[in-house]
C-alpha positions as CSV (number, residue, x, y, z in Angstrom):
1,X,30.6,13.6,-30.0
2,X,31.8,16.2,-27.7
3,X,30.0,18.0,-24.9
4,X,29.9,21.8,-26.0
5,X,29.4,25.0,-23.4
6,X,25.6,25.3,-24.0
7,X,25.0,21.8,-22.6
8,X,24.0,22.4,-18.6
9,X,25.8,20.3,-16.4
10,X,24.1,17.9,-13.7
11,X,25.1,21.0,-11.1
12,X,23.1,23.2,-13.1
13,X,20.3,21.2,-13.7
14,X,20.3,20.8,-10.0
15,X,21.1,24.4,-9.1
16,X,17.7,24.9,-11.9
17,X,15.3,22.4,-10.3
18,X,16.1,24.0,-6.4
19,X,15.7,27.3,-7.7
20,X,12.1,26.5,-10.0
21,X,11.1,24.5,-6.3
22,X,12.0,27.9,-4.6
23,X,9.7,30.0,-6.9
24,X,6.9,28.0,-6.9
25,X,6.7,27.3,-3.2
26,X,6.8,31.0,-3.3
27,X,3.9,31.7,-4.8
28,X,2.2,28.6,-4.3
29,X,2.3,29.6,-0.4
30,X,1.4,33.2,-1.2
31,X,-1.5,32.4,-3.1
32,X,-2.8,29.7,-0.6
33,X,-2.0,32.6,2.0
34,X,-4.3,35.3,0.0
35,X,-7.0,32.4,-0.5
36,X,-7.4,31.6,3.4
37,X,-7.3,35.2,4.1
38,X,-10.8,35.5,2.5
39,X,-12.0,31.8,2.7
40,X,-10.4,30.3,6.5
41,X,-12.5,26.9,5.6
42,X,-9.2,26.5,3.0
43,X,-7.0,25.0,5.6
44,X,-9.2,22.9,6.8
45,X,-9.9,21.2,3.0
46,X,-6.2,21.3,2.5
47,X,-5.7,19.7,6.3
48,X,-8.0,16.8,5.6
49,X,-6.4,16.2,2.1
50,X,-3.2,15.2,3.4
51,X,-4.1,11.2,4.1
52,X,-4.1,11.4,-0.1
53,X,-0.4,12.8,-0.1
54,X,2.7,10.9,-0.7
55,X,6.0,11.1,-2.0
56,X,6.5,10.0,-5.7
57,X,10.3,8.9,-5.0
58,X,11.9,5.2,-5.1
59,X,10.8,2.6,-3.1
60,X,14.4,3.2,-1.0
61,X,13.9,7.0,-0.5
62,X,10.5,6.7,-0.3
63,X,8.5,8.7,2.8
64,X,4.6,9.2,2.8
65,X,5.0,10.7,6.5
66,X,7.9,13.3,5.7
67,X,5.9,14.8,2.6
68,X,2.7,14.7,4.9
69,X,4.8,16.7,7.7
70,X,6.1,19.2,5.2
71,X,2.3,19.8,4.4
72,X,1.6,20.2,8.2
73,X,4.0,23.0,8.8
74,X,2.9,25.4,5.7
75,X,-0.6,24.8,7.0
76,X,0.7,25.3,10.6
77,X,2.6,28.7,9.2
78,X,-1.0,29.9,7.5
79,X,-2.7,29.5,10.4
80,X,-0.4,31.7,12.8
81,X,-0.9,34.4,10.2
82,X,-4.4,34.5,10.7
């Protein structure tokens, strides 16, 4: 069976994924943004979730602490908006 031109390649379904993780961070942060405009308490919930965030990778790759600190700097960024 051969491959034809409509099949994406693994760089593509990378180059995909990054730019579908770009978009939604987007407007995941803008929304969250709008939100704790209006309702500053937001933060604060989001804040005290983090102890129930972790990072879904392999055991090897694996890094509770590094999602949790990406978490901490989008909330840090919110907060010196307000």
């Amino acid at each position: 069976m051969s491959t034809t031109s409509t099949t994406p390649s693994a760089a593509d379904k990378i180059t995909d994924a990054r730019r579908r993780e770009m978009a939604i961070e987007h407007l995941l942060f803008g929304t969250i943004r709008f939100l704790s405009q209006r309702h500053p308490e937001l933060l604060d919930e989001l804040e005290g979730s983090l102890d129930h965030l972790w990072d879904l990778a392999d055991e090897e790759s694996r890094d509770d602490e590094a999602v949790r600190e990406v978490a901490r700097r989008f909330i840090k960024s919110l907060r010196a908006e307000r």
